[in-house]
C-alpha positions in Angstrom: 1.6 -40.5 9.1 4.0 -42.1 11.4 6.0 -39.5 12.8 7.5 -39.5 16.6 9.2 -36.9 18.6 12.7 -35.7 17.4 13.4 -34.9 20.8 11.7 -35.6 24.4 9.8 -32.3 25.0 8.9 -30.8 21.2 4.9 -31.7 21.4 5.5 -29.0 24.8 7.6 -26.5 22.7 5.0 -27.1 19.4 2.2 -26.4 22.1 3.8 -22.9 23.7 4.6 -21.9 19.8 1.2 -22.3 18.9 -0.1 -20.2 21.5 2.2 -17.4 21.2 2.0 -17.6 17.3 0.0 -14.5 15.5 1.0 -15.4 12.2 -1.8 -18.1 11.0 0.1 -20.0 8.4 3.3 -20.1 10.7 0.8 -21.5 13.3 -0.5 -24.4 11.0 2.3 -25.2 10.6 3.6 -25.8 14.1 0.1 -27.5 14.2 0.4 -30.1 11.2 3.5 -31.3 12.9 2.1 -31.8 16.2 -1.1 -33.4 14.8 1.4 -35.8 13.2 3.4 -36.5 16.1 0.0 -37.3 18.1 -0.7 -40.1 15.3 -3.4 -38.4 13.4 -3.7 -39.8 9.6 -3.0 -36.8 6.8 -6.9 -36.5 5.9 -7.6 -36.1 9.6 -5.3 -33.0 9.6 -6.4 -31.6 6.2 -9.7 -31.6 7.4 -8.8 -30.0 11.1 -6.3 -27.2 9.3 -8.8 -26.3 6.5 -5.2 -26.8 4.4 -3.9 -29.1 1.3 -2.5 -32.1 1.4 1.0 -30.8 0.1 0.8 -28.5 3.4 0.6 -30.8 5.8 2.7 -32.8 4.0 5.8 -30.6 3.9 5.8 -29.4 6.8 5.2 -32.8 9.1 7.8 -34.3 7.1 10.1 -30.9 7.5 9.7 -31.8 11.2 10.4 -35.2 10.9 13.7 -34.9 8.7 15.0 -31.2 10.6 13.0 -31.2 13.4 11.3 -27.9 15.2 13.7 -25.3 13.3 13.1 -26.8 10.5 9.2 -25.7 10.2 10.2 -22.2 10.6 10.0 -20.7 7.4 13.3 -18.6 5.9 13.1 -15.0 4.5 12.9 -15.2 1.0 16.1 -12.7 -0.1 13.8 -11.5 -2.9 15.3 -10.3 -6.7 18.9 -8.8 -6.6 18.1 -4.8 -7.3 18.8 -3.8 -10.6 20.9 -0.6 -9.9 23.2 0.1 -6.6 22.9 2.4 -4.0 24.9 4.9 -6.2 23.1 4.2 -9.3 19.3 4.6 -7.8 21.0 8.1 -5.9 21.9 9.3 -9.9 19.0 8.3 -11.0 16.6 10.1 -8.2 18.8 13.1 -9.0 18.8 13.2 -13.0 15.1 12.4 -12.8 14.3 15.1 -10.2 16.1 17.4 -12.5 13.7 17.5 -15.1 13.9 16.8 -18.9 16.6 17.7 -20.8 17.4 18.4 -24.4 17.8 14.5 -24.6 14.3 14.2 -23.0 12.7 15.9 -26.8 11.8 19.3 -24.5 9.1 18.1 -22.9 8.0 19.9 -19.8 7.7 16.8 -17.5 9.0 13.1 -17.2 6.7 10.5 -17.8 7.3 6.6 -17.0 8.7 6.0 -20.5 11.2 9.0 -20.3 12.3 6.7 -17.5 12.1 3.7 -19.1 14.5 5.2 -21.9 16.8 6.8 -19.6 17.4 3.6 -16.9 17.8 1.9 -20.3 20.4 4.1 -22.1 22.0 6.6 -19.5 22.1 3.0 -16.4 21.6 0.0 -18.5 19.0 -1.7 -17.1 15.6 -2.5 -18.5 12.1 -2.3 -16.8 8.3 -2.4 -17.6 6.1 0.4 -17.7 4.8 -1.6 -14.1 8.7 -1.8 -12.5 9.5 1.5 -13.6 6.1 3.2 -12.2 6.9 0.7 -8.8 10.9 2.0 -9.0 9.5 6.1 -9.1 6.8 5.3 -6.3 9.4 3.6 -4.0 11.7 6.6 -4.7 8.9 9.2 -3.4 8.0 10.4 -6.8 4.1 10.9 -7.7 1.8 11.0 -10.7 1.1 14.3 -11.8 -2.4 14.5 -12.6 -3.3 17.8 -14.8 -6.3 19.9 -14.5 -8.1 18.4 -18.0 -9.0 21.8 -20.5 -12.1 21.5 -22.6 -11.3 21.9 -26.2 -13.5 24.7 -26.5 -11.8 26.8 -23.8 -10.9 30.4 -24.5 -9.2 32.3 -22.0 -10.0 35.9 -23.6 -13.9 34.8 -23.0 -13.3 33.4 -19.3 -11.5 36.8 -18.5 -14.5 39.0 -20.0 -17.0 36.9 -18.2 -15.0 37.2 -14.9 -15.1 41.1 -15.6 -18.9 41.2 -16.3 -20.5 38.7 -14.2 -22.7 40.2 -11.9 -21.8 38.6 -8.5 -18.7 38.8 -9.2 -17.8 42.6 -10.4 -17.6 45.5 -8.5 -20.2 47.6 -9.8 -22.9 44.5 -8.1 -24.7 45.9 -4.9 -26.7 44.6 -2.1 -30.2 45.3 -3.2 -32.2 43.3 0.0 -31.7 44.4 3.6 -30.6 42.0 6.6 -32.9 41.3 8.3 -32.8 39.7 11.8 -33.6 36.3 13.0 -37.7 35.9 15.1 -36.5 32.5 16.5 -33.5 33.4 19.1 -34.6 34.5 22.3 -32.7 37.8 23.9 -32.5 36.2 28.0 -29.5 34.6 29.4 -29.0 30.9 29.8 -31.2 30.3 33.1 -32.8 33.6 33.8 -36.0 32.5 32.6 -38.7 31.9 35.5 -40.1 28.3 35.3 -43.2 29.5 37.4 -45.1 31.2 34.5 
């Protein structure tokens, strides 16, 4: 690679950014450009960065077209939200509301009650993944019901609860209490050690 300093003083700067630097790919890359400046051939740096050839590629050349603010990576804006401020604030409060005759009286919202209503009461679309990400960033949970056996009757689970022997009234303490051989009845240090 034949790349030179920008300006007087960047291998220093490169150097002091490379020591104060925690984030490791950041680092590298502070590091491919100064290997570059210092004449080092690409494989030479590959092989000292443990990185591809593209990496040490973009960002020596980055240097050499911009210079030192140029290796500094940008924050990525991310995807434009789907629904305003306003929009997620009806939302939050139409789903914390509960279902609705529109919702077919069920007794709780699922992630496809709001897939339907983001889709027909806010006009947006989701996946059952975005929508489940949306309710989680929101501060809404999973419910996760007690499962019943299909065999479950409560009439017998209230007659056993009356009759069980531990557990009724009429069950008494047949064995006495009995107290313990293996603690000893003298204070902490009162014992003589001459005996």
């Amino acid at each position: 690679m034949n790349i030179s300093e920008r300006t007087p003083g960047d291998c220093a700067e490169l150097q002091n950014r490379i020591k104060q630097e925690r984030n490791v790919k950041q680092r590298d890359r502070y590091r491919a450009a100064l290997l570059a400046i210092e004449g080092r051939q690409t494989q030479q740096i590959i092989d000292a960065l443990a990185r591809s050839r593209g990496f040490v590629q973009r960002w020596a050349y980055a240097y050499r077209d911009g210079g030192i603010d140029a290796i500094v990576t940008k924050p990525q804006p991310g995807a434009k939200p789907k629904l305003s401020p306003q929009q997620i604030q009806q939302f939050i409060e139409r789903f914390a509301a509960g279902p609705t005759e529109a919702d077919g009286g069920r007794c709780t919202l699922r992630g496809s009650d709001a897939i339907r209503i983001l889709e027909k009461e806010f006009g947006v679309n989701y996946s059952v993944p975005g929508v489940y990400d949306l309710l989680h960033r929101l501060g809404f949970s999973c419910l996760k019901p007690r499962p019943k056996h299909r065999k479950q009757n409560p009439q017998i689970q209230q007659q056993w609860l009356r009759e069980a022997p531990l557990l009724s009234s009429e069950f008494k303490v047949t064995t006495q209490a009995k107290w313990s051989k293996c603690g000893s009845r003298t204070k902490r240090g009162s014992a003589s050690k001459g005996h």
